[in-house]
C-alpha positions as CSV (number, residue, x, y, z in Angstrom):
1,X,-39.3,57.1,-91.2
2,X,-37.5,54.7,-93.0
3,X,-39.1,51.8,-95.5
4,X,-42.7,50.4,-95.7
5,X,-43.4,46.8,-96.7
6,X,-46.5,45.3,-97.3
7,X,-47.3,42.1,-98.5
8,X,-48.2,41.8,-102.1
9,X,-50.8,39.1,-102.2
10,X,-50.8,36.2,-99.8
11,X,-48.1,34.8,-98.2
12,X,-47.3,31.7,-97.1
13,X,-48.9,30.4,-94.0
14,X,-50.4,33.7,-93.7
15,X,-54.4,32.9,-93.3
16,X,-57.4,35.1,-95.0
17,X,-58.1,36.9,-92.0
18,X,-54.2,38.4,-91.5
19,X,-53.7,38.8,-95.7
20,X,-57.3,41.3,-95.3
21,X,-55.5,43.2,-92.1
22,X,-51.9,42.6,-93.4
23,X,-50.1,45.8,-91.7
24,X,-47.3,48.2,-93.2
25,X,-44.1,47.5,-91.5
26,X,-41.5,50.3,-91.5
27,X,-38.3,50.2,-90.0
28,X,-35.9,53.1,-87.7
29,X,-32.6,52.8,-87.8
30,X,-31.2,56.0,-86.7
31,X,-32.5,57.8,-83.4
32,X,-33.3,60.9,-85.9
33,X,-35.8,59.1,-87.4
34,X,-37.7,58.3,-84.2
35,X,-39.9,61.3,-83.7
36,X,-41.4,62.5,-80.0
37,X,-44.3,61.1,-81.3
38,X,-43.1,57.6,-82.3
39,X,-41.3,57.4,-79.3
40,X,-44.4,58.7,-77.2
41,X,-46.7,55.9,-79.8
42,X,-43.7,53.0,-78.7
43,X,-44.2,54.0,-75.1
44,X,-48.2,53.8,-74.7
45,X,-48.4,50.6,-76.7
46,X,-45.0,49.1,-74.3
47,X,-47.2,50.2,-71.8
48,X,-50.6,48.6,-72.3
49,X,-48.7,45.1,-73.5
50,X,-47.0,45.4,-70.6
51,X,-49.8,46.1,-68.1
52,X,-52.2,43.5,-69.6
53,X,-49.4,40.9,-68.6
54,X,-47.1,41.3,-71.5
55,X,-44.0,39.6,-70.9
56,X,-42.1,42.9,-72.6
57,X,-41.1,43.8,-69.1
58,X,-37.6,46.1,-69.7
59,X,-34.5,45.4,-66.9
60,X,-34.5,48.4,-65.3
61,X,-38.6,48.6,-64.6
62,X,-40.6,47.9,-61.9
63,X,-43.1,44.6,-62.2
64,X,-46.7,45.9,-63.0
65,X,-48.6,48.1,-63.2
66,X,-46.3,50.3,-64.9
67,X,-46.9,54.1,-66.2
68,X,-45.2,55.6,-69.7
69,X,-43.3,57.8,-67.7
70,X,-41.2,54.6,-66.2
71,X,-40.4,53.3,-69.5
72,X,-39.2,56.6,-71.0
73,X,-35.9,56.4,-70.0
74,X,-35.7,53.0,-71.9
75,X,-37.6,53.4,-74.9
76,X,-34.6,56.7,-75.4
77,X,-32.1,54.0,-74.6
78,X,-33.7,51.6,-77.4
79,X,-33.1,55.1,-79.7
80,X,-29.8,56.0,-78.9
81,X,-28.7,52.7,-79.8
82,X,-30.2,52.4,-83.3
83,X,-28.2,52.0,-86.1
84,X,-28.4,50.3,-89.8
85,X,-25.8,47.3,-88.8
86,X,-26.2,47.0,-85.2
87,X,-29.9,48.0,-84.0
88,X,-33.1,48.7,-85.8
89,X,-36.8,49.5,-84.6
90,X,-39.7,47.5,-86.8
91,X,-42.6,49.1,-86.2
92,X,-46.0,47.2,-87.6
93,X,-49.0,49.8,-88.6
94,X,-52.6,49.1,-89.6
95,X,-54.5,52.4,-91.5
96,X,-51.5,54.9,-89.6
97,X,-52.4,53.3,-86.2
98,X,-49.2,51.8,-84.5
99,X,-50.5,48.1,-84.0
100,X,-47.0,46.6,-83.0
101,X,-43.1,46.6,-82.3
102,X,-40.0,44.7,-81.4
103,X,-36.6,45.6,-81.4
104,X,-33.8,43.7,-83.5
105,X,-30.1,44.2,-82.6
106,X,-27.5,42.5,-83.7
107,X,-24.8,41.0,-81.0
108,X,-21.6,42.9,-80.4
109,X,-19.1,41.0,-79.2
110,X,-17.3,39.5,-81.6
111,X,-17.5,35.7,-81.6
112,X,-21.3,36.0,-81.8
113,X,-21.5,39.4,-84.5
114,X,-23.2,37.1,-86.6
115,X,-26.3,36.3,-84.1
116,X,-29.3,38.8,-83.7
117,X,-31.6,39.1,-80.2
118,X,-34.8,40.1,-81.3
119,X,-36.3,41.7,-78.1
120,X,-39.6,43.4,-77.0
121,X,-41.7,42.2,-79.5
122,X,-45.8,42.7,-78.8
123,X,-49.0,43.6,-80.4
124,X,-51.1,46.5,-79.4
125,X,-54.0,45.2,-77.2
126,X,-56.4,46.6,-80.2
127,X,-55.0,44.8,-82.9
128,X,-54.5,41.2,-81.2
129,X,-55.6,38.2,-83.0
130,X,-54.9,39.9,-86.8
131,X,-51.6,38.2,-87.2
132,X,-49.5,41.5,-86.2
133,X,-47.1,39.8,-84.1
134,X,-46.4,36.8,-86.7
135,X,-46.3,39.6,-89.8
136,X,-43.6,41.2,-87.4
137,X,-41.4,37.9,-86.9
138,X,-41.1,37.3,-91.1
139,X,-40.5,39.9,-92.0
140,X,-37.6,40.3,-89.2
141,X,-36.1,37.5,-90.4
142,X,-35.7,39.4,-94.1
143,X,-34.2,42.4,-92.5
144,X,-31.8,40.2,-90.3
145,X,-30.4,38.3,-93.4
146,X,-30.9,40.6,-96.3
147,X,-30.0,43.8,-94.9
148,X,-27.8,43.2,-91.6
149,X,-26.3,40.0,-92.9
150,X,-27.4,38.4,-89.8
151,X,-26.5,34.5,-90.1
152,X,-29.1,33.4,-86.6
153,X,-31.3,35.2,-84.2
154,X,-32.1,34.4,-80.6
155,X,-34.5,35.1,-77.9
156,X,-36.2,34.7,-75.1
157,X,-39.8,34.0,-73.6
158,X,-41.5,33.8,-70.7
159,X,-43.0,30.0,-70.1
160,X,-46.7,30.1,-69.0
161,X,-48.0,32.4,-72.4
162,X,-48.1,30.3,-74.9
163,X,-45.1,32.3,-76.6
164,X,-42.9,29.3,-77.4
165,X,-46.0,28.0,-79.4
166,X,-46.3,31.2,-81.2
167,X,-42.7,31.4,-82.1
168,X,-42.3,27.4,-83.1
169,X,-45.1,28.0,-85.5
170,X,-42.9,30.7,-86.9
171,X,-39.9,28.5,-87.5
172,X,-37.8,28.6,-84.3
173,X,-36.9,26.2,-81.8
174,X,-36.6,25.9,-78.3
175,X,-32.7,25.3,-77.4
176,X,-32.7,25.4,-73.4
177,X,-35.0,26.5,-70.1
178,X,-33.5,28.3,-67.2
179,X,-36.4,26.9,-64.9
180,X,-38.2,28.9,-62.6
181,X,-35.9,32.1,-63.8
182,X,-39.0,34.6,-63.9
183,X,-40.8,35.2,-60.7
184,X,-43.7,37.3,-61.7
185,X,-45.0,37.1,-58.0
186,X,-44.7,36.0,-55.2
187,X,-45.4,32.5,-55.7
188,X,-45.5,32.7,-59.6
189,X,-42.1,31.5,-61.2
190,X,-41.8,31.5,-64.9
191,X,-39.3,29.4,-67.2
192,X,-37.3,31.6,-68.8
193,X,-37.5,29.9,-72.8
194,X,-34.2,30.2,-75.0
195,X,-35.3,30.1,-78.7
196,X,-33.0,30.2,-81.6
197,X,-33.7,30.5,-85.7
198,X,-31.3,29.7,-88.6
199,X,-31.4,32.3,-91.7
């Protein structure tokens, strides 16, 4: 399925609790390597995040509640599209359970092929609270630079989560705020949050 990392001893900023739950991350980066039963592993956990209020929500989706079925036909879009420089699948596992994903691609126009999007990035509802989600974001940021050559990554988050706190705390910053961009009901409107690191 590709290669496993695991952290040898503690890291920095990496707390007791997430060195003793530390999870293997492997990466896909050819649709091959995504088996049915990846793919069908991806699907339930996109759609348990996204059910519980995960803002993972894909473009072509209905708001939730949401069924694997409906995010089929994206998660073999996400597939099709993987490849070593341009897209790759990083998949976060604790004792062979799938406890977390997100989605790294690099941009493809020109003027910005040196800028990544990290997208759909969430922690299985059984593994919250063990670091999964932060393991995810360093070790994404060693995979942009080292392996795609990736010189800055972007993305956005859904205000009213506490997700810009989560990613400031792993190094980015907040660049921008289209307000009231998300409505997640009638009546609800989100910010959507622009975030940006430097590698």
């Amino acid at each position: 399925m590709g290669r496993a990392f695991r952290p040898a001893g503690r890291l920095p900023g990496v707390t007791a609790h997430e060195a003793v739950h530390a999870p293997a991350i492997t990466q896909i980066s050819r649709a091959q390597d995504a088996t049915a039963a990846i793919r069908r592993e991806l699907t339930d956990c996109w759609t348990a995040v996204i059910n519980d209020g995960g803002a993972v929500v894909p473009m072509d989706c209905p708001l939730p509640p949401v069924t694997a079925p409906v995010l089929e036909p994206a998660m073999e879009r996400i597939v099709r599209g993987l490849s070593p420089q341009r897209s790759r699948l990083l998949l976060a596992t604790v004792d062979g359970a799938l406890a977390g994903w997100l989605l790294l691609r690099r941009e493809q126009h020109p003027l910005v092929a040196h800028c990544g999007v990290v997208n759909h990035v969430q922690t299985h509802l059984r593994f919250r609270g063990l670091g999964i989600g932060a393991a995810l974001m360093r070790h994404t940021t060693v995979v942009a630079r080292e392996e795609m050559g990736l010189e800055r990554l972007q993305l956005s988050a859904r205000s009213g989560l506490g997700l810009e706190d989560f990613y400031r705390k792993a190094g980015w910053t907040e660049v921008g705020r289209w307000p009231g961009a998300l409505r997640v009901a009638p009546g609800d409107d989100r910010d959507d949050i622009m975030m940006t690191l430097t590698l």
